[in-house]
C-alpha atoms as a printed R data frame, in Angstrom:
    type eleno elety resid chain resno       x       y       z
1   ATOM     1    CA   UNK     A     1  19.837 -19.221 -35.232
2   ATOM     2    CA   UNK     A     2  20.335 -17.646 -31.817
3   ATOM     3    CA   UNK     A     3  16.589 -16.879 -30.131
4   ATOM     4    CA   UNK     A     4  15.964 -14.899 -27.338
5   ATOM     5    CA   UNK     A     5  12.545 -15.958 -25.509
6   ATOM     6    CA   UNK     A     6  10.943 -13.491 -22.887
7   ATOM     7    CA   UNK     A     7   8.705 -15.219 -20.449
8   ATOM     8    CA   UNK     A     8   6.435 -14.553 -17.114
9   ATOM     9    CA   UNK     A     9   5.465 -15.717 -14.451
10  ATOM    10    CA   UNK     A    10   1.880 -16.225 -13.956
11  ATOM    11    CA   UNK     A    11  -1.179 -16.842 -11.886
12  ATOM    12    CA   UNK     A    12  -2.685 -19.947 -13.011
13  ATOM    13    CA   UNK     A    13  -6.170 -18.800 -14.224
14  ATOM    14    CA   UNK     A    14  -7.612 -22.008 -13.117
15  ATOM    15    CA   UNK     A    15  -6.388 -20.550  -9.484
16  ATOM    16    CA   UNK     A    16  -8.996 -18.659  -7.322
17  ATOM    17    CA   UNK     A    17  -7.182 -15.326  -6.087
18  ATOM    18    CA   UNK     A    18  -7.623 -13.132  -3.719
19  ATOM    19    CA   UNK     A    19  -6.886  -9.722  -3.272
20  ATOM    20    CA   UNK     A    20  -3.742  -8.964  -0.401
21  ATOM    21    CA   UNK     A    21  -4.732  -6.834   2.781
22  ATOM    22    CA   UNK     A    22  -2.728  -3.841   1.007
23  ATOM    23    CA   UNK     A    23  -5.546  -3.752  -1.215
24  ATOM    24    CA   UNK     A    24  -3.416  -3.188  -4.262
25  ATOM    25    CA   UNK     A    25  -2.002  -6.764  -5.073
26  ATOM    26    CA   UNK     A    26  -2.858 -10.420  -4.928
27  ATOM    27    CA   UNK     A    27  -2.260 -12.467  -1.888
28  ATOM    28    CA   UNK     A    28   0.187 -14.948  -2.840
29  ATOM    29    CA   UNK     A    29  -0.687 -17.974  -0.554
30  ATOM    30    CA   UNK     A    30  -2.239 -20.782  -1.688
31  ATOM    31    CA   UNK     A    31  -1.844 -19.164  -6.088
32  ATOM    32    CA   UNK     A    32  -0.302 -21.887  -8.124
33  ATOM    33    CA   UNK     A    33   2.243 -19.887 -10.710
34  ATOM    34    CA   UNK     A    34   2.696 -21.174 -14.595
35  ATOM    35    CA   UNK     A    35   4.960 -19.591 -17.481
36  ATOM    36    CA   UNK     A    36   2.519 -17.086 -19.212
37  ATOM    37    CA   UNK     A    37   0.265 -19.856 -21.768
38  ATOM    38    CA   UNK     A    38   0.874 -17.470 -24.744
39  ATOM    39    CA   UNK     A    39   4.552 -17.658 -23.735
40  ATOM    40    CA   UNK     A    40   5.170 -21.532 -24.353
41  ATOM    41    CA   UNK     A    41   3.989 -20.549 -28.224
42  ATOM    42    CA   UNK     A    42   7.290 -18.976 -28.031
43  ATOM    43    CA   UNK     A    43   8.839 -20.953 -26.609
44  ATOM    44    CA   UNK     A    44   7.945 -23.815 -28.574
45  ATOM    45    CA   UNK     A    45   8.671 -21.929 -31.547
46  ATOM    46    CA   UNK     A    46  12.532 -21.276 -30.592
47  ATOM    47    CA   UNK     A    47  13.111 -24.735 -29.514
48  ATOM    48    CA   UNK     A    48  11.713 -26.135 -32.923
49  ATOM    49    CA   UNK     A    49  13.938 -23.860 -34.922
50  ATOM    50    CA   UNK     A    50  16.638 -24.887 -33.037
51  ATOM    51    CA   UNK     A    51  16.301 -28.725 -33.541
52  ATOM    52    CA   UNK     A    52  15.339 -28.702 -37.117
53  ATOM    53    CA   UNK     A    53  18.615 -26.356 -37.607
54  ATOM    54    CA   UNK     A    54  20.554 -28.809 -35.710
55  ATOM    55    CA   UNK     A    55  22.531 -25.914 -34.074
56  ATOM    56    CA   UNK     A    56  21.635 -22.550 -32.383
57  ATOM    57    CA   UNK     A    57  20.868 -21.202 -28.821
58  ATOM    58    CA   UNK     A    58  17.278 -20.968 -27.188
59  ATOM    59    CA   UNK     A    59  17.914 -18.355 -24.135
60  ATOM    60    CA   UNK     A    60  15.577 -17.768 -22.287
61  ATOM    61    CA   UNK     A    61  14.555 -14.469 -19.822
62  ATOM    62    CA   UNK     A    62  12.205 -13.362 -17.288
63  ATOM    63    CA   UNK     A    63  11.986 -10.272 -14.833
64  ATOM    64    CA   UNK     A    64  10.210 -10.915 -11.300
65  ATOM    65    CA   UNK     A    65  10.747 -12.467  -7.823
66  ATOM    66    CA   UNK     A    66  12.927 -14.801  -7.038
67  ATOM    67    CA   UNK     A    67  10.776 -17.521  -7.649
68  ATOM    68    CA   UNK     A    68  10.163 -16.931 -10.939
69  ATOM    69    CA   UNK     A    69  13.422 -19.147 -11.414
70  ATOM    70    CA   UNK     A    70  11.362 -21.941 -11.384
71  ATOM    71    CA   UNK     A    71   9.414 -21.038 -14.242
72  ATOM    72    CA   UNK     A    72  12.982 -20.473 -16.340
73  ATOM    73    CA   UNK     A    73  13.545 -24.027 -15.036
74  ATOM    74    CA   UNK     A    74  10.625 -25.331 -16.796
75  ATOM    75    CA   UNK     A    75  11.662 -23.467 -20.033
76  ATOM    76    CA   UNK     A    76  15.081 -25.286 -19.668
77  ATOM    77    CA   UNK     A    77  13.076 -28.372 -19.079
78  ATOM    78    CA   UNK     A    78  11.684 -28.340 -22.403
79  ATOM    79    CA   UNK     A    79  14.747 -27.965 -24.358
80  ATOM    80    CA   UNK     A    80  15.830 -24.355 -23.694
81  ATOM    81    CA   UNK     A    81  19.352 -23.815 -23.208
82  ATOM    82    CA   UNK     A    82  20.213 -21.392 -20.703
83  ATOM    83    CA   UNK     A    83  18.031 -18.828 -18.349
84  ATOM    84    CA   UNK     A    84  18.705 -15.552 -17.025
85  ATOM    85    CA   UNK     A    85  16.690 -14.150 -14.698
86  ATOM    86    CA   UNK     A    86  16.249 -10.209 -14.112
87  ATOM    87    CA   UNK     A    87  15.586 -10.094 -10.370
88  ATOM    88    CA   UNK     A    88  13.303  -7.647  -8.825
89  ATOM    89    CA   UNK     A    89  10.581  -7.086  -6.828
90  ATOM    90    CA   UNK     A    90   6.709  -5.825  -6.962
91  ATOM    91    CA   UNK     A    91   4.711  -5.260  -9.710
92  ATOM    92    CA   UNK     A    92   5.855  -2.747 -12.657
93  ATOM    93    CA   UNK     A    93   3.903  -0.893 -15.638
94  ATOM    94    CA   UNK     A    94   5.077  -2.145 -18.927
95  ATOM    95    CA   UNK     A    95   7.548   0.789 -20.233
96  ATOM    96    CA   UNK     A    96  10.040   0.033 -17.203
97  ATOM    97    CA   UNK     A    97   9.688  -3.991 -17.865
98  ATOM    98    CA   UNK     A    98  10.013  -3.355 -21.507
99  ATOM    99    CA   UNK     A    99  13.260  -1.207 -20.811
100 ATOM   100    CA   UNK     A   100  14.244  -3.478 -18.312
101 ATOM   101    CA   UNK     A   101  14.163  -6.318 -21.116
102 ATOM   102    CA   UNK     A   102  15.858  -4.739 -23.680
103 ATOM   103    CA   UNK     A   103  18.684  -3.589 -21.914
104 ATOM   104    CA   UNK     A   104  19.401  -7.168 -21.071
105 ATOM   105    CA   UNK     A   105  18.964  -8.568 -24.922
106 ATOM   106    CA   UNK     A   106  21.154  -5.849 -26.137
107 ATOM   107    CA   UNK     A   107  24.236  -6.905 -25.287
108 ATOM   108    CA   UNK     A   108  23.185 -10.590 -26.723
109 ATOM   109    CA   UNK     A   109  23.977 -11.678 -29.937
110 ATOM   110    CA   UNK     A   110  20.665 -12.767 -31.431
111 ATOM   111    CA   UNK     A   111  18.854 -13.363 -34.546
112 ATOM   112    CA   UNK     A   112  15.180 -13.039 -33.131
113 ATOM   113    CA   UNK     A   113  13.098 -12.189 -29.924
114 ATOM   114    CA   UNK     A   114   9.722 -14.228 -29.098
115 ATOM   115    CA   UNK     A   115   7.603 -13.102 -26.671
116 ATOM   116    CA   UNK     A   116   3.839 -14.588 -25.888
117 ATOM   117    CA   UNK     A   117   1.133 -11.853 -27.306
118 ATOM   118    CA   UNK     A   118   0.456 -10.556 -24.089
119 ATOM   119    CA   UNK     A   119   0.384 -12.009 -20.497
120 ATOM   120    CA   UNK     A   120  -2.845 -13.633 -18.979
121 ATOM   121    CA   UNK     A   121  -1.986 -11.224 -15.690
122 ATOM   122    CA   UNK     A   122  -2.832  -7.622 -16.914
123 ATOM   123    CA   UNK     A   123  -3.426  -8.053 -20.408
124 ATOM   124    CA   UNK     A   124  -1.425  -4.999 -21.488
125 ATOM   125    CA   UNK     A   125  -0.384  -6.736 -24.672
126 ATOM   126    CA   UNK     A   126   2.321  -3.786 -24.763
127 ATOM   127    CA   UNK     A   127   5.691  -4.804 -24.237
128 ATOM   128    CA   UNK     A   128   7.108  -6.857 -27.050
129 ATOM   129    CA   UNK     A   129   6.279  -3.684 -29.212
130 ATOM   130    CA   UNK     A   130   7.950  -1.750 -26.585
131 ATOM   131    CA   UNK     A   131  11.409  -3.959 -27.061
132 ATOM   132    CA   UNK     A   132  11.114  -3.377 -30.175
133 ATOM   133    CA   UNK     A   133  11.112   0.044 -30.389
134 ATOM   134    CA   UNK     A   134  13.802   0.122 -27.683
135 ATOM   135    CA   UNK     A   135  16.014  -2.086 -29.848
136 ATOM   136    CA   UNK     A   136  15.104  -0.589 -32.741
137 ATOM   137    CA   UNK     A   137  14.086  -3.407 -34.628
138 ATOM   138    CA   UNK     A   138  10.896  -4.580 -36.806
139 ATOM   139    CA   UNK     A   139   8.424  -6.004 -34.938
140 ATOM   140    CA   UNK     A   140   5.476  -8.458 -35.734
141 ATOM   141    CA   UNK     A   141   2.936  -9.069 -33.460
142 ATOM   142    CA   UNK     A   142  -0.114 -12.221 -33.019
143 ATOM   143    CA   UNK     A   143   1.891 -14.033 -35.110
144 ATOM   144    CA   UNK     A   144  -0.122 -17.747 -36.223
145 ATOM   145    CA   UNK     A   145   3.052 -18.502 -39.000
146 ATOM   146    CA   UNK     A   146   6.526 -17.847 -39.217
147 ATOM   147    CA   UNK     A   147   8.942 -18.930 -42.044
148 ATOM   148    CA   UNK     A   148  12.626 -17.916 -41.653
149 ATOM   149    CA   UNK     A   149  14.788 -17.842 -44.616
150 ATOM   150    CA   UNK     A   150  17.964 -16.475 -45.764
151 ATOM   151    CA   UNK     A   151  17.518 -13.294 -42.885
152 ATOM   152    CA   UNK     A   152  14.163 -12.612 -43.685
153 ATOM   153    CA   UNK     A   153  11.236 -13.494 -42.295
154 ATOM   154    CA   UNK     A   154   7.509 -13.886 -43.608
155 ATOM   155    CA   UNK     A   155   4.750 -13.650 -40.697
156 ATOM   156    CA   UNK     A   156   1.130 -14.243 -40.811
157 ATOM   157    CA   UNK     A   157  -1.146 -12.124 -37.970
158 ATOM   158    CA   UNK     A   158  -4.322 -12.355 -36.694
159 ATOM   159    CA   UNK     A   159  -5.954  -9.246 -37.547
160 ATOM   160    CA   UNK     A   160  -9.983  -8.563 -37.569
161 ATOM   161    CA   UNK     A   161 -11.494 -10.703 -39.651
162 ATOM   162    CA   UNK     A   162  -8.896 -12.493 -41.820
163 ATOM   163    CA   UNK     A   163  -4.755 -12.326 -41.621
164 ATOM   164    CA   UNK     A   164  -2.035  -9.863 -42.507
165 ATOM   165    CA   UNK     A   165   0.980 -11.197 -44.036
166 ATOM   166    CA   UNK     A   166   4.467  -9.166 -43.323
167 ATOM   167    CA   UNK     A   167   7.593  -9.425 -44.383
168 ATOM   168    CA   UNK     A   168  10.928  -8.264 -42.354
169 ATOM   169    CA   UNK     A   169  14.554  -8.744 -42.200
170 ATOM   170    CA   UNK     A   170  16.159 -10.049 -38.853
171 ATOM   171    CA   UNK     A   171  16.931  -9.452 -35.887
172 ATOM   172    CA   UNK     A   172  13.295  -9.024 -35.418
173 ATOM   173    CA   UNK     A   173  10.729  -9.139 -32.678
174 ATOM   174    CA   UNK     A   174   7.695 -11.436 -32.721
175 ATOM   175    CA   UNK     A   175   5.026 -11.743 -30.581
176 ATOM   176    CA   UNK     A   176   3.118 -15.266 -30.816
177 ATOM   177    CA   UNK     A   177  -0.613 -16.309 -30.769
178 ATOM   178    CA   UNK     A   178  -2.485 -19.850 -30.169
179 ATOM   179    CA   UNK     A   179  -2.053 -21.374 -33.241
180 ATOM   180    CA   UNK     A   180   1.467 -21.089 -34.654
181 ATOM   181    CA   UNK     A   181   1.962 -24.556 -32.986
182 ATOM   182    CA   UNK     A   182   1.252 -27.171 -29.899
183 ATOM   183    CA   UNK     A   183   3.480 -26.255 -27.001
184 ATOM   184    CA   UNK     A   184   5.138 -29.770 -25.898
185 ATOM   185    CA   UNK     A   185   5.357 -30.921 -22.100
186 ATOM   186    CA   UNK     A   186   8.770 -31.340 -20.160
187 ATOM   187    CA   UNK     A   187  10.029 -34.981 -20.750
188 ATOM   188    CA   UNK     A   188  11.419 -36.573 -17.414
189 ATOM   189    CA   UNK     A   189  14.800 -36.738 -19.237
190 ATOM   190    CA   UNK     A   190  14.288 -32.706 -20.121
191 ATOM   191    CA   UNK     A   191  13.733 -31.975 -16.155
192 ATOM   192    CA   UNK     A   192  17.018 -33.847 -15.267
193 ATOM   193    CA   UNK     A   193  19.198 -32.193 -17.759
194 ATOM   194    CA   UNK     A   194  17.407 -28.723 -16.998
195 ATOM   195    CA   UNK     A   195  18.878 -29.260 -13.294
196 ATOM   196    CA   UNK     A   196  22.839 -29.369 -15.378
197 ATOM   197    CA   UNK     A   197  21.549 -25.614 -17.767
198 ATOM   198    CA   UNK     A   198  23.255 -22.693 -16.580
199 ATOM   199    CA   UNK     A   199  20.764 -19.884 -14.838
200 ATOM   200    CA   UNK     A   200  21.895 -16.759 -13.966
201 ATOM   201    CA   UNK     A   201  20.205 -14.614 -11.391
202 ATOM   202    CA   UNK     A   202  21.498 -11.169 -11.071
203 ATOM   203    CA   UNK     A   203  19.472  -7.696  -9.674
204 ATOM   204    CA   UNK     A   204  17.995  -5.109 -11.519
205 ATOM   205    CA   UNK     A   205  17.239  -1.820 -10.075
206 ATOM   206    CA   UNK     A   206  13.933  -0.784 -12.178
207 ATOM   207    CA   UNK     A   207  13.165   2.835 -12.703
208 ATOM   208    CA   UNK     A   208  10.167   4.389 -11.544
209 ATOM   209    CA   UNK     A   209   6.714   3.400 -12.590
210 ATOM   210    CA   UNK     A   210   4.749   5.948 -14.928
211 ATOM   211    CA   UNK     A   211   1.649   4.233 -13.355
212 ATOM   212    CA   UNK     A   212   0.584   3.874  -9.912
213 ATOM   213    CA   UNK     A   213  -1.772   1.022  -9.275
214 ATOM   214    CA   UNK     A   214  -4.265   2.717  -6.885
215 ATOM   215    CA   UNK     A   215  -6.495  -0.249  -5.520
216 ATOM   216    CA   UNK     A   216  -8.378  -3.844  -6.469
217 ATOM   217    CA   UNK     A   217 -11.596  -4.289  -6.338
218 ATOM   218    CA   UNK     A   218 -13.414  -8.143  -7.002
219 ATOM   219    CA   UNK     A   219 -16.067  -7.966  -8.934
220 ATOM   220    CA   UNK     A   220 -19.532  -7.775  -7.926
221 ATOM   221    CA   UNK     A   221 -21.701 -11.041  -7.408
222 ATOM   222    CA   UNK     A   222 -24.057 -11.722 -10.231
223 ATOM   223    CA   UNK     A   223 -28.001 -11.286  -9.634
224 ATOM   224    CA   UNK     A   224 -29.378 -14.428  -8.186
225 ATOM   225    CA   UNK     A   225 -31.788 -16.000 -10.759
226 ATOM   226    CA   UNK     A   226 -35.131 -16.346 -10.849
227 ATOM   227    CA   UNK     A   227 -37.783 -18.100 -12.554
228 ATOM   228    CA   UNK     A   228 -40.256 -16.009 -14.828
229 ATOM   229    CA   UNK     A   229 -42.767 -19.451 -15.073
230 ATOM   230    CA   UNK     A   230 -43.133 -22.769 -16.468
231 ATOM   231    CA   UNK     A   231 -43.525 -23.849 -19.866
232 ATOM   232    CA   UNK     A   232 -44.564 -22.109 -23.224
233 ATOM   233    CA   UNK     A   233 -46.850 -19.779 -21.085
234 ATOM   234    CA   UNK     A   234 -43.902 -18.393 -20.001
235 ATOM   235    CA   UNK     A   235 -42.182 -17.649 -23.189
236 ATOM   236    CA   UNK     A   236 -43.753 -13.809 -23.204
237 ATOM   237    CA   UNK     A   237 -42.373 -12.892 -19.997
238 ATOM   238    CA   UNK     A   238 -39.216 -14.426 -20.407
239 ATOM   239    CA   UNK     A   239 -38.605 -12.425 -23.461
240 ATOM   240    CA   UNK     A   240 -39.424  -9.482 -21.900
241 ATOM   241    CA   UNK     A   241 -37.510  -9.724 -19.154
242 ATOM   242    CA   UNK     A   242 -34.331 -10.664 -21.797
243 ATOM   243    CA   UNK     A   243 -35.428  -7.281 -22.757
244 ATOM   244    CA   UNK     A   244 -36.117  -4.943 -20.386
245 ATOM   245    CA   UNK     A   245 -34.361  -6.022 -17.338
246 ATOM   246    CA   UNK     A   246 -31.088  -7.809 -18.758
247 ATOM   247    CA   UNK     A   247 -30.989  -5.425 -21.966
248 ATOM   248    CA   UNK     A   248 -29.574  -8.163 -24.138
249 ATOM   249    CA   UNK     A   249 -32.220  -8.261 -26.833
C-alpha cells in the first residue's frame, strides 16, 4: 500500500507565544515548532501498514516555510520514506492549502491519504475534507479504527455520543483522532537513516486567500480572586456569588 501523509508544522502548545509587532501573526523567536500532535496518528498509522505489509511507500508532505523541513525530517525519522515539501510563505486560509495539497498528491500514485483531524494552530478542522473533494475521493474523518482489506476500507468515527462505522473503497481520505494508536518516538538509528531519505523542496505559488486575517488580540487577564470568608459560615455567600457574579450555577 502506497500512503500519502499530510503534516504541519506547529507551535508547541506547551510554548508561550506572543503576538508579532504586525499585529496579525505570532512572533517567531523564542516558539519551539512540533509536527501537528493529531498528525503523528497518521503518521503512525501509514508506517504500521507499511511494516506489517512488508512492502509499500509512506510519503510524506507539508506546505510552509522553509523550516518546516525539519519537521518532514522527523517524519522520515520515524520510518517514513521520502518528504516533499511545498514551499511557501505566510499564513493561508484552508481552501488555498487544501488546493495547494491536492494538486501535489494528484500526480502520486496512492492508495490512501492521512491527515491529523485538524491542526492544534487554527483549529479549522477543514482541509482533509477539502482534498477530498478536490480529488474526488471518499473521505472519512476522526477516525479511532481503520481496517484495510481487499480495496475497501471499514472506519470507525467519533461522533456525539457513541461511533459511526463507514465503509469505502480506496483511494480514500482519512482524517485521524487520539486513539487509533500510540504514535512511536524517532529511534537514534531512525534519525541517522532519515539524514540518507530523499526530501524534495520545490516552490509553490499559492493563490489568493478568500480570508484576510485582520488582527490578534491575547486574551484578557482573568479577575483576580477573592475570598468570600472562612469556613461553613461562608458557604451562603460563596454560593451566591457562584451565582450571581460568575453565572455558573
Amino acid at each position: 500500500m502506497n500512503t500519502i501523509v499530510c503534516i504541519k508544522r506547529v507551535p508547541d502548545s506547551a510554548t508561550r507565544v506572543m503576538i508579532a509587532s504586525d499585529g496579525t501573526s505570532l512572533d517567531p523567536a523564542g516558539v519551539k515548532y512540533i509536527v501537528n500532535p493529531y498528525d503523528e496518528f497518521a503518521l503512525e498509522e501509514a508506517i504500521r501498514r507499511k511494516e506489517e505489509a512488508g512492502a509499500g511507500t509512506v510519503t510524506v508532505i507539508a506546505l510552509g516555510p522553509a523550516a518546516a523541513a525539519e519537521s518532514l525530517r522527523q517524519a522520515l525519522a520515524m520510518g517514513a520514506d521520502a518528504g516533499v515539501l511545498l514551499r511557501c510563505e505566510g499564513s493561508h486560509d484552508s481552501l488555498v492549502v487544501a488546493r495547494a495539497l491536492a494538486d501535489e498528491i494528484r500526480g502520486r500514485e496512492f492508495d490512501l491519504v492521512l491527515f491529523g483531524k485538524q491542526a492544534i494552530d487554527d483549529d479549522n478542522m477543514q482541509v482533509p475534507q477539502m482534498v477530498a473533494e478536490f480529488l474526488e475521493l471518499p473521505c472519512a474523518t476522526v477516525v479511532v479504527g481503520l481496517e484495510i482489506d481487499d480495496g475497501q476500507a471499514t472506519a470507525k468515527r467519533e461522533v456525539e455520543g457513541g461511533h459511526e462505522v463507514l465503509e469505502f473503497a480506496l483511494p480514500a481520505v482519512v482524517s485521524t483522532q487520539k486513539g487509533l494508536n500510540e504514535p512511536r518516538y524517532p529511534s537514534l538509528k531512525g534519525i541517522m537513516a532519515a539524514k540518507k531519505k530523499p526530501l524534495e523542496e520545490k516552490d509553490v505559488s499559492l493563490q489568493a486567500s478568500n480570508i484576510e486575517l485582520v488582527s490578534l488580540e491575547e486574551p484578557p487577564a482573568p479577575a483576580a480572586g477573592r475570598i468570600v470568608g472562612e469556613g461553613v459560615e461562608a458557604i451562603p455567600d460563596l454560593v451566591r456569588a457562584l451565582r450571581e457574579e460568575a453565572g455558573v450555577l
